[in-house]
PyMOL Python script that loads the backbone (N, CA, C, O; Angstrom):
from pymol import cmd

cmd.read_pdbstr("""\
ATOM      1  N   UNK A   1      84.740 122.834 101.811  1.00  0.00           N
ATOM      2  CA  UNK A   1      84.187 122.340 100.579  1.00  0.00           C
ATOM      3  C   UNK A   1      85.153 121.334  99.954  1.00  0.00           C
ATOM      4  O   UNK A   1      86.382 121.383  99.887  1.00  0.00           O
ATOM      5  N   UNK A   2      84.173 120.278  99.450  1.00  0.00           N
ATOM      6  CA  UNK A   2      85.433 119.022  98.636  1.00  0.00           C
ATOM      7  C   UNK A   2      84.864 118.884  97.229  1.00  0.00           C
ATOM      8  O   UNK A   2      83.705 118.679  96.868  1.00  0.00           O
ATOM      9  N   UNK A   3      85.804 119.025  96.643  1.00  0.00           N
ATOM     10  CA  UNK A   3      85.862 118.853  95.325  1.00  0.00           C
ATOM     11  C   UNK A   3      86.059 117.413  94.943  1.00  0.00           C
ATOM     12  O   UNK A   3      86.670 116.867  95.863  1.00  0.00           O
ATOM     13  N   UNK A   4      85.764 116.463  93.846  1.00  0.00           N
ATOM     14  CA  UNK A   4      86.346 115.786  93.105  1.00  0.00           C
ATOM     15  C   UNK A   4      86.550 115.884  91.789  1.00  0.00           C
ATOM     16  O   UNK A   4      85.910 116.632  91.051  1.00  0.00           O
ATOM     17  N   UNK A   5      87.808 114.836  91.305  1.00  0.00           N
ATOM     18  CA  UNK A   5      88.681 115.171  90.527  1.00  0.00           C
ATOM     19  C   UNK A   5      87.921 113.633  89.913  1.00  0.00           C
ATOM     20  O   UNK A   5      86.943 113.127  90.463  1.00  0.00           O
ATOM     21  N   UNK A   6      88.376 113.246  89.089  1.00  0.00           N
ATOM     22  CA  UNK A   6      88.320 112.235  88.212  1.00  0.00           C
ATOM     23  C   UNK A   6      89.064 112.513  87.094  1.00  0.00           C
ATOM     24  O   UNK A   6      88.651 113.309  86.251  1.00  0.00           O
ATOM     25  N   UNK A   7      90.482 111.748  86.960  1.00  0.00           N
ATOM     26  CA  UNK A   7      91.556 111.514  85.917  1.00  0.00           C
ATOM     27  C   UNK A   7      91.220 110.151  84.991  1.00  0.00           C
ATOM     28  O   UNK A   7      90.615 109.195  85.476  1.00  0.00           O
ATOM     29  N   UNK A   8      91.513 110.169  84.117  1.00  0.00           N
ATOM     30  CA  UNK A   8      92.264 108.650  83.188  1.00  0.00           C
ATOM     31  C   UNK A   8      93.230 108.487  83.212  1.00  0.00           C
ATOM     32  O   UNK A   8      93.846 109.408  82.675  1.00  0.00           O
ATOM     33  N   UNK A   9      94.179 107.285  83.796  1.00  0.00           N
ATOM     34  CA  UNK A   9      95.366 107.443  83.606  1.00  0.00           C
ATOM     35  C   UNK A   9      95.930 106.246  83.602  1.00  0.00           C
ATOM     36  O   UNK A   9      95.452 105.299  84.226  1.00  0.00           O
ATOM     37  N   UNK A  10      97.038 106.176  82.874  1.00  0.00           N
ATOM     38  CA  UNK A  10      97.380 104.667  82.254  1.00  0.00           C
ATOM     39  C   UNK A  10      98.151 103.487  83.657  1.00  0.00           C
ATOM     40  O   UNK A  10      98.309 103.929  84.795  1.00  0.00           O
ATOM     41  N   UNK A  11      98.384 102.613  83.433  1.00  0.00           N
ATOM     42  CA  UNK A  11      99.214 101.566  84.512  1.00  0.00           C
ATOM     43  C   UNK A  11     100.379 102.086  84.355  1.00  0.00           C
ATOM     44  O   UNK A  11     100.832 102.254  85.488  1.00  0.00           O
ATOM     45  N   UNK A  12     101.298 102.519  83.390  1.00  0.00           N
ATOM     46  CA  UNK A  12     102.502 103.187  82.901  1.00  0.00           C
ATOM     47  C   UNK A  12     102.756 104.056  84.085  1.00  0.00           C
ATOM     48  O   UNK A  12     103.578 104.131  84.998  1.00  0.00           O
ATOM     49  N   UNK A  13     101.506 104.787  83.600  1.00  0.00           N
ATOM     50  CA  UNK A  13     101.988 106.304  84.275  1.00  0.00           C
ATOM     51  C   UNK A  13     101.502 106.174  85.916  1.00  0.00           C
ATOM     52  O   UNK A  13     101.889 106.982  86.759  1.00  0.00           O
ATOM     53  N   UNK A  14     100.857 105.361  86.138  1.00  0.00           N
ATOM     54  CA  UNK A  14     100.668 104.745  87.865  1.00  0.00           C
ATOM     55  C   UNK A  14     102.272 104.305  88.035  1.00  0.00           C
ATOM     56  O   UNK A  14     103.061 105.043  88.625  1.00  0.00           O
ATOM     57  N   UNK A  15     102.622 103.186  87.530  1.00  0.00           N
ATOM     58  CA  UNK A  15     103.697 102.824  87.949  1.00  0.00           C
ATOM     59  C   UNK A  15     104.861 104.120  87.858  1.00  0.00           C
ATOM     60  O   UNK A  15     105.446 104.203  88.938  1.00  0.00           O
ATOM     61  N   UNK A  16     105.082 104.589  87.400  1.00  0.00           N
ATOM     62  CA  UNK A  16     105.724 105.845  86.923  1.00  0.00           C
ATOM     63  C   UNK A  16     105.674 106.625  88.022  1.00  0.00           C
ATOM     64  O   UNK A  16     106.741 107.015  88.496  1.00  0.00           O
ATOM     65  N   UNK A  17     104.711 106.913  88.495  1.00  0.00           N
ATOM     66  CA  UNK A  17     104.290 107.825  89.455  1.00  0.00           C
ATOM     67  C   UNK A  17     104.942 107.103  90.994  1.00  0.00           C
ATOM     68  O   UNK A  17     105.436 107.595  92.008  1.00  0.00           O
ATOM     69  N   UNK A  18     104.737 106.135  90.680  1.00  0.00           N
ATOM     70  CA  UNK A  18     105.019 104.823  92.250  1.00  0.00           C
ATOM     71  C   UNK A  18     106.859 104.810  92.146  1.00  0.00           C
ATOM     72  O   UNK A  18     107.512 105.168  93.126  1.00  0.00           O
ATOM     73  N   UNK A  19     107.422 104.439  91.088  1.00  0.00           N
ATOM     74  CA  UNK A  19     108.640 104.295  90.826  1.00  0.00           C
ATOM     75  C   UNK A  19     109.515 106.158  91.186  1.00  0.00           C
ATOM     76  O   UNK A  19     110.732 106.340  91.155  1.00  0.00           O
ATOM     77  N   UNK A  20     108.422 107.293  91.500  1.00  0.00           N
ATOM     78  CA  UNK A  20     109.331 108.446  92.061  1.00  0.00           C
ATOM     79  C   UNK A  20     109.092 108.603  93.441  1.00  0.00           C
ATOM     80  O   UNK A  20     109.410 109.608  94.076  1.00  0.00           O
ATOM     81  N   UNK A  21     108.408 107.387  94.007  1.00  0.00           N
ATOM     82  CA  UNK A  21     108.395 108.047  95.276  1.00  0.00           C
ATOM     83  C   UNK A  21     109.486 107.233  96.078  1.00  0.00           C
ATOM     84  O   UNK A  21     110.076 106.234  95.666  1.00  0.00           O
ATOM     85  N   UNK A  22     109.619 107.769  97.137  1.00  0.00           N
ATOM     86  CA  UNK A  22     110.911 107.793  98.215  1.00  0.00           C
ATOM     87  C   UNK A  22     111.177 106.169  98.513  1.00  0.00           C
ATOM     88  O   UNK A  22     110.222 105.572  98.018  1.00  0.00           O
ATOM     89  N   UNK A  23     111.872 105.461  98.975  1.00  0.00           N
ATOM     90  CA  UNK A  23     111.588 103.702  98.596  1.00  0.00           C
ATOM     91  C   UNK A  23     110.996 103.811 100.133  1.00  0.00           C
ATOM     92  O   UNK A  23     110.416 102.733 100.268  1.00  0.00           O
ATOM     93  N   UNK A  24     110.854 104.485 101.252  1.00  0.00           N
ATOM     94  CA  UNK A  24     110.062 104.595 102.360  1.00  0.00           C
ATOM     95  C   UNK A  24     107.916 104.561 101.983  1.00  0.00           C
ATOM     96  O   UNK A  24     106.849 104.076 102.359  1.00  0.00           O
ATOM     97  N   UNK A  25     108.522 105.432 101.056  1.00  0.00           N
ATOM     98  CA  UNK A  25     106.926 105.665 100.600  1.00  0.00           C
ATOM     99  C   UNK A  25     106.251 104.269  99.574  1.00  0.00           C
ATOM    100  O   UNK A  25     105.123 103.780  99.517  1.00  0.00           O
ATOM    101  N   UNK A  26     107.202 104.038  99.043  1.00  0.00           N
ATOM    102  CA  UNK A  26     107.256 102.675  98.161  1.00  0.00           C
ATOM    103  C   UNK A  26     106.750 101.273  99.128  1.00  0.00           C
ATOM    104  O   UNK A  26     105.905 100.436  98.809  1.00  0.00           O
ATOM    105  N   UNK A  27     107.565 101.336 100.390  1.00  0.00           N
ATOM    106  CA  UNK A  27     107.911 100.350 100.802  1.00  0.00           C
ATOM    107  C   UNK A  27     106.444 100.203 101.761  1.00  0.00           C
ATOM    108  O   UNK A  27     106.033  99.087 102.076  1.00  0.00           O
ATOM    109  N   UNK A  28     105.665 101.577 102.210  1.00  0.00           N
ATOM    110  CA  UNK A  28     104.920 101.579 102.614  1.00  0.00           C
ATOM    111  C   UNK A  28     103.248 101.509 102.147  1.00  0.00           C
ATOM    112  O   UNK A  28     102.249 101.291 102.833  1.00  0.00           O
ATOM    113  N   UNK A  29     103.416 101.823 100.528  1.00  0.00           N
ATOM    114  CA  UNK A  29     102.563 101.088  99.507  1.00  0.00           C
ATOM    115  C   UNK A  29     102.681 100.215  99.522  1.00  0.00           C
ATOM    116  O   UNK A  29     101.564  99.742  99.729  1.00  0.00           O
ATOM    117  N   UNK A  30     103.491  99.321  99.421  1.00  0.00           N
ATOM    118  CA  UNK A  30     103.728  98.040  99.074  1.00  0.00           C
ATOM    119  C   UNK A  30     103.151  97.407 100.370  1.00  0.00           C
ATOM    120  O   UNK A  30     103.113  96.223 100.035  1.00  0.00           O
ATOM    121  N   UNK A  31     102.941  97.430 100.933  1.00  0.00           N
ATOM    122  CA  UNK A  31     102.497  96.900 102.631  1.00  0.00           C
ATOM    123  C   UNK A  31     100.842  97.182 102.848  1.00  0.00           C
ATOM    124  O   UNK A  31     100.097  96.520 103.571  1.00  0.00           O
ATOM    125  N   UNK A  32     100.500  98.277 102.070  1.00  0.00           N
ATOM    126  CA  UNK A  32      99.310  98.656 102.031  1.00  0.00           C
ATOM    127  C   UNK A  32      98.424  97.690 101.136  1.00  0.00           C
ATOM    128  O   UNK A  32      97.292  97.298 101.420  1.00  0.00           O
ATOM    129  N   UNK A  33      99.051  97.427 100.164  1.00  0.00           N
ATOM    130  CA  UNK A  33      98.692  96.873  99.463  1.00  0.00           C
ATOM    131  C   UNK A  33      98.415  95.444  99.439  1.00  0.00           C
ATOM    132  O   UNK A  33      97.370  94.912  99.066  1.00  0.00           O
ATOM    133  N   UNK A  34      99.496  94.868  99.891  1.00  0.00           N
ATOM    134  CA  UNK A  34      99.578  93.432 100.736  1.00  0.00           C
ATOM    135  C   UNK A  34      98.109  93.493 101.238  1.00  0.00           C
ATOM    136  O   UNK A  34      97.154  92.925 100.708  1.00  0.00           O
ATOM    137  N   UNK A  35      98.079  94.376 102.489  1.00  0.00           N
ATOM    138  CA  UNK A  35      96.817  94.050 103.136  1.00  0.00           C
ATOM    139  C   UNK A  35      95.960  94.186 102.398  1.00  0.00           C
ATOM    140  O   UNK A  35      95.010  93.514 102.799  1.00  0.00           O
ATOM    141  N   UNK A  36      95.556  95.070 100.834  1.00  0.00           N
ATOM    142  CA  UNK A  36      94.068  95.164 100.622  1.00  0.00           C
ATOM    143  C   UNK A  36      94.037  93.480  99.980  1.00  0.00           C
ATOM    144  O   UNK A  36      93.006  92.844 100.201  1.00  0.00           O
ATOM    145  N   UNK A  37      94.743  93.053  99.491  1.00  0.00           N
ATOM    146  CA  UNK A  37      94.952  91.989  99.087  1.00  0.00           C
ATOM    147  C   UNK A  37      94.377  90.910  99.737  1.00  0.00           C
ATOM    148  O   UNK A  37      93.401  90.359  99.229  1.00  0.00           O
ATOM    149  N   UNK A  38      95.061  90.349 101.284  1.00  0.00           N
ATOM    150  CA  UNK A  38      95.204  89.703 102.330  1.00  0.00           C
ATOM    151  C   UNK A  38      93.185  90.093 102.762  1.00  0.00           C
ATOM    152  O   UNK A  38      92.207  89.383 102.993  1.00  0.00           O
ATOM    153  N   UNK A  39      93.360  91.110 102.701  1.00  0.00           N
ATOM    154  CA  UNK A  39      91.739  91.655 103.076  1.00  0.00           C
ATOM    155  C   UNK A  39      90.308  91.077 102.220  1.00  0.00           C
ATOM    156  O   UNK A  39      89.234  90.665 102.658  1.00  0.00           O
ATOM    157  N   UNK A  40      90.807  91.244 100.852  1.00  0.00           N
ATOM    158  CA  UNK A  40      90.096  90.937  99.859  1.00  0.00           C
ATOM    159  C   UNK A  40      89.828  89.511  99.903  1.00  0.00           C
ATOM    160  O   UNK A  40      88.720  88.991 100.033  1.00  0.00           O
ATOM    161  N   UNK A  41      91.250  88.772  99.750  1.00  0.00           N
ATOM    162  CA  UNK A  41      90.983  86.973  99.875  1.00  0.00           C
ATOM    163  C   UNK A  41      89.983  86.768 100.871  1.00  0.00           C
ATOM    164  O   UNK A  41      88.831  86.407 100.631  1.00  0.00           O
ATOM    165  N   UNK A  42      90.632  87.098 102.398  1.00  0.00           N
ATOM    166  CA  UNK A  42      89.878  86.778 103.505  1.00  0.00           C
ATOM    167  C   UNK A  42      87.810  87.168 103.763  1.00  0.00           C
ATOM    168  O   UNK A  42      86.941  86.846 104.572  1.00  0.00           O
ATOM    169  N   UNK A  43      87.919  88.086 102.395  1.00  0.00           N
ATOM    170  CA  UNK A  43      86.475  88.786 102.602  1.00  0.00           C
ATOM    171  C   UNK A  43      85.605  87.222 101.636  1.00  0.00           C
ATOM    172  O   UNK A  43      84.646  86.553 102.019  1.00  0.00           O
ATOM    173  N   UNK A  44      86.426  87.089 100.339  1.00  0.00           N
ATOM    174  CA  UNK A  44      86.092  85.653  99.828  1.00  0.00           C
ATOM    175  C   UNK A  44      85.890  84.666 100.372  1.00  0.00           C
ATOM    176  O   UNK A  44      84.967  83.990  99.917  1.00  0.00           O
ATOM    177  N   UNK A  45      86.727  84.078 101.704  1.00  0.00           N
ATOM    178  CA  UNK A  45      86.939  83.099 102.336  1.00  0.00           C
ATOM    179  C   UNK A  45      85.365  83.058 102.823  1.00  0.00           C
ATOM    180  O   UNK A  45      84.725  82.069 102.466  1.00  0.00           O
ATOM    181  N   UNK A  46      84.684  84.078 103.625  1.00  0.00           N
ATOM    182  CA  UNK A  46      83.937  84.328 104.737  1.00  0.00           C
ATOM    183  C   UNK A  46      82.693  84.557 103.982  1.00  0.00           C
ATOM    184  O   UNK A  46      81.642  84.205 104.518  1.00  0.00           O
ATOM    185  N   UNK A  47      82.662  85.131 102.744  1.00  0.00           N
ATOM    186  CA  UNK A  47      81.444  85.118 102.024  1.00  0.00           C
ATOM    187  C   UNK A  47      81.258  83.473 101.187  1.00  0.00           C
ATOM    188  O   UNK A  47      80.095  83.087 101.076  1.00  0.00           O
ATOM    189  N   UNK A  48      82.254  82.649 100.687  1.00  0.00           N
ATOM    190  CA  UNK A  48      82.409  81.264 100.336  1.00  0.00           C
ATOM    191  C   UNK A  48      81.774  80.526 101.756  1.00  0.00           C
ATOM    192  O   UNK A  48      80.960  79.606 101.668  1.00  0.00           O
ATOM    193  N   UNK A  49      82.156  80.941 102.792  1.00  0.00           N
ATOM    194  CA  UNK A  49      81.490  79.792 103.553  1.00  0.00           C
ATOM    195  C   UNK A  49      80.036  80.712 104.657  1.00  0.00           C
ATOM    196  O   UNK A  49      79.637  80.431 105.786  1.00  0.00           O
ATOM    197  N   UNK A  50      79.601  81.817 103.703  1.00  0.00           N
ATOM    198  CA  UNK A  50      78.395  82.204 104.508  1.00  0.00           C
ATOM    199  C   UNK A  50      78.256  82.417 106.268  1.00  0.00           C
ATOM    200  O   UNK A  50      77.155  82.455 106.817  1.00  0.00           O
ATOM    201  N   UNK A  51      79.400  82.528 106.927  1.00  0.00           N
ATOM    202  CA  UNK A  51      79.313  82.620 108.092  1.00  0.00           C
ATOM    203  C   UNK A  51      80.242  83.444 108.732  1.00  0.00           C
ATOM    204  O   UNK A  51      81.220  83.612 108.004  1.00  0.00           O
ATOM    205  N   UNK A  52      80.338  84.094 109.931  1.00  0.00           N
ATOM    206  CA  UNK A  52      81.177  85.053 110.441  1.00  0.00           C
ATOM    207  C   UNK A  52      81.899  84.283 111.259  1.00  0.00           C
ATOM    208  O   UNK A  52      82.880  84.801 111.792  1.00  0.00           O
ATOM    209  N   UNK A  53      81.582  82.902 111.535  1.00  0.00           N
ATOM    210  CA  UNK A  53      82.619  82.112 112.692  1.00  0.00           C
ATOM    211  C   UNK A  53      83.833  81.368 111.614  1.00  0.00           C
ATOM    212  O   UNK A  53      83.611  80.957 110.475  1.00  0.00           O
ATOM    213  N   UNK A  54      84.449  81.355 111.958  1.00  0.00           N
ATOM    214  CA  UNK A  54      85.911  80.814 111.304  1.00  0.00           C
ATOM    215  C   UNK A  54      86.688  79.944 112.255  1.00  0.00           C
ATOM    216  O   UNK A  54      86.421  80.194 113.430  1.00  0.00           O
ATOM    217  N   UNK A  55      87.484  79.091 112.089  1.00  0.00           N
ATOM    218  CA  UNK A  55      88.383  78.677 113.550  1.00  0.00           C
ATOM    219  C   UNK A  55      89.721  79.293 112.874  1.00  0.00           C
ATOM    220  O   UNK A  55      89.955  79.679 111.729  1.00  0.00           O
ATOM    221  N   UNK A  56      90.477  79.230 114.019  1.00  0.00           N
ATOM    222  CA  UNK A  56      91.730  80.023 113.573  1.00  0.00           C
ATOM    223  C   UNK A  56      92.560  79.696 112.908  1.00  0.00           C
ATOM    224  O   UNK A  56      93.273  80.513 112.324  1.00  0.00           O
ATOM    225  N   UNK A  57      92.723  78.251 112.791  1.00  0.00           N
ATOM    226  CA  UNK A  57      93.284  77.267 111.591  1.00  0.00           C
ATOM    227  C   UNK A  57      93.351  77.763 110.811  1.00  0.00           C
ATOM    228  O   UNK A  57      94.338  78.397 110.439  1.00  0.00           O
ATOM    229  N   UNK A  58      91.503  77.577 109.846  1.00  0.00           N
ATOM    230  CA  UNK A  58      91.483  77.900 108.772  1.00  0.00           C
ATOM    231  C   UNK A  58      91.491  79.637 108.391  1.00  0.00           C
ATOM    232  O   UNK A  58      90.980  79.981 107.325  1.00  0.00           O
ATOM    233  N   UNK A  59      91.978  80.482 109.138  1.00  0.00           N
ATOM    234  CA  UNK A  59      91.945  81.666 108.699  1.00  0.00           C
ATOM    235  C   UNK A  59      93.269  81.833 108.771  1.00  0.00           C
ATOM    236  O   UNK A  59      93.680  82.625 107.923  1.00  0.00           O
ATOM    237  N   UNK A  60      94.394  81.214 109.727  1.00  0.00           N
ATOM    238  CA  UNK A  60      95.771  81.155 109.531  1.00  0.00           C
ATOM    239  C   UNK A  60      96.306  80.486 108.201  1.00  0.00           C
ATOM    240  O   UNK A  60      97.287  80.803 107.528  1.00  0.00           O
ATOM    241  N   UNK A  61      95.416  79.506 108.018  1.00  0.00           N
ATOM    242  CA  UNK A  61      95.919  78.531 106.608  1.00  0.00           C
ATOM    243  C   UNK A  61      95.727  79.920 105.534  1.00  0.00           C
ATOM    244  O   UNK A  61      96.759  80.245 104.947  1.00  0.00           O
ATOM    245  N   UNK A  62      94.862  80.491 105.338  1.00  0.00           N
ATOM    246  CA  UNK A  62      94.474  80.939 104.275  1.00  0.00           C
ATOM    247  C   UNK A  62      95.692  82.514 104.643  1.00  0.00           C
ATOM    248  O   UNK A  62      96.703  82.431 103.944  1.00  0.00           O
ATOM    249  N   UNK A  63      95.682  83.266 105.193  1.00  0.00           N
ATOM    250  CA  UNK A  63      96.783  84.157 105.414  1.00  0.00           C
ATOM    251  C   UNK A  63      97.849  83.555 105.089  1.00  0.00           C
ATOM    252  O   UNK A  63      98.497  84.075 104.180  1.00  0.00           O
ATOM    253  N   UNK A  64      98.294  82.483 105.614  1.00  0.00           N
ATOM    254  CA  UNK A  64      99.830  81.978 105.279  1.00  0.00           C
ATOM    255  C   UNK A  64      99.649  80.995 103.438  1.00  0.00           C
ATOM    256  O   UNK A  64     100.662  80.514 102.930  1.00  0.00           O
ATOM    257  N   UNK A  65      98.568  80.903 102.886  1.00  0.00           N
ATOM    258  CA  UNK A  65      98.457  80.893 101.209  1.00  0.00           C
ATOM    259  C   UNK A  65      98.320  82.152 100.976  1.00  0.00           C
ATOM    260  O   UNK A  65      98.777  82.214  99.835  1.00  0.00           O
ATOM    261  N   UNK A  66      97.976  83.325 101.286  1.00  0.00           N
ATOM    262  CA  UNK A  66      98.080  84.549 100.892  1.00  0.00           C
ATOM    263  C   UNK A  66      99.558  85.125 100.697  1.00  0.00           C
ATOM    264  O   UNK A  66     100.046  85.588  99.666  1.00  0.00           O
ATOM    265  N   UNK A  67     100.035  85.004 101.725  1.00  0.00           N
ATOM    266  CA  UNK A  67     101.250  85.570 102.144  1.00  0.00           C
ATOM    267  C   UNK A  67     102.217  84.629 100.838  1.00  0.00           C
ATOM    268  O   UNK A  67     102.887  85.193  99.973  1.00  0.00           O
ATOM    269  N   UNK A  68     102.106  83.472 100.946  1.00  0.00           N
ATOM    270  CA  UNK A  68     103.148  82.472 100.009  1.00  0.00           C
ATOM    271  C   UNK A  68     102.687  83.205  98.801  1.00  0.00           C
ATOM    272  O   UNK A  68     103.555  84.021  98.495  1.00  0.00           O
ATOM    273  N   UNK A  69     101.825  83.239  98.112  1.00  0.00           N
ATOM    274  CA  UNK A  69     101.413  83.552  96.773  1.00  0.00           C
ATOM    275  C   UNK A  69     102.021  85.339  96.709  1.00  0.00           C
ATOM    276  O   UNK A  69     102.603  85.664  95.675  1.00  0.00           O
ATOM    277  N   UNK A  70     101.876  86.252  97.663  1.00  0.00           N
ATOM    278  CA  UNK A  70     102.326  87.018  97.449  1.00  0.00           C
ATOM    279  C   UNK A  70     104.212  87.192  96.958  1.00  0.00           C
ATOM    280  O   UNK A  70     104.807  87.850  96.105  1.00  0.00           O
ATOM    281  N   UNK A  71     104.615  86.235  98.007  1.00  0.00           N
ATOM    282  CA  UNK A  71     106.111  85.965  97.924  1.00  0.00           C
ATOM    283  C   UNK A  71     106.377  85.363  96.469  1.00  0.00           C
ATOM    284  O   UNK A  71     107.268  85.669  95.676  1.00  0.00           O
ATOM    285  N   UNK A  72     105.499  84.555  96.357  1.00  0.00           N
ATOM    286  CA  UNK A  72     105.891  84.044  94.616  1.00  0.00           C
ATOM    287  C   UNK A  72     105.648  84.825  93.727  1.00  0.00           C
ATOM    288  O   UNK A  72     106.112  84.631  92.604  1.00  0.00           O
ATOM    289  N   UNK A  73     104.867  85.895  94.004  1.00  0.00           N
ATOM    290  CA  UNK A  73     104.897  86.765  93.017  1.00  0.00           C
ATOM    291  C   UNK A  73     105.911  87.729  93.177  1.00  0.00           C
ATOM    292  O   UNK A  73     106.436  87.938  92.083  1.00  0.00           O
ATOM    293  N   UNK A  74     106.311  88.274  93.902  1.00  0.00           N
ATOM    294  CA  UNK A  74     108.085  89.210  93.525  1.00  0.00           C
ATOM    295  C   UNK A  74     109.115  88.510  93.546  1.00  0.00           C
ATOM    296  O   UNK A  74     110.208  89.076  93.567  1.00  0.00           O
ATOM    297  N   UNK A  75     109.017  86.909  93.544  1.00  0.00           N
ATOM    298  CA  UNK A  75     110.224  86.363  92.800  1.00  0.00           C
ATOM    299  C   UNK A  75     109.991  86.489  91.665  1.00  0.00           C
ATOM    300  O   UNK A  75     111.076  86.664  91.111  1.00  0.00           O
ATOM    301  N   UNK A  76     108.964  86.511  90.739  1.00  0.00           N
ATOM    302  CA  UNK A  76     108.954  86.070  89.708  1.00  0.00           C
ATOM    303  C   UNK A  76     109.431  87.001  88.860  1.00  0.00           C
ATOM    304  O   UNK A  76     109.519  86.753  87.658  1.00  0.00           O
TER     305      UNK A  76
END
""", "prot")
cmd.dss("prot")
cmd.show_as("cartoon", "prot")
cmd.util.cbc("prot")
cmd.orient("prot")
């Protein structure tokens, strides 16, 4: 049997929660996350141009603007 739960809970206390885990576990959110990211753009890309064919160019171009924008964001 599965239960669900449904909480409210603030960005604070998310981050809070993220900031006690192990920097392995951190490091492996953080990677997870990348991809839903990387996933999400690329789902835009493919619904923007209505088609499932891509050339590899333009799906490398757009991963490597993903990837840069990600990098500019933890310099910042």
């Amino acid at each position: 049997m599965k239960a669900a739960l449904q909480i409210e809970i603030t960005f604070e206390q998310i981050l809070a929660l993220i900031k006690s885990l192990p920097k392995r576990e951190r490091i492996k959110l953080s990677k997870e996350l990348e991809r839903e990211i990387i996933d999400s753009k690329l789902s835009k890309l493919l619904e923007t141009f209505k088609t499932d064919e891509l050339s590899l160019e333009t799906i490398d171009a757009e991963v490597e603007k993903v990837r840069q924008d990600i990098y500019d964001e933890q310099k910042r």
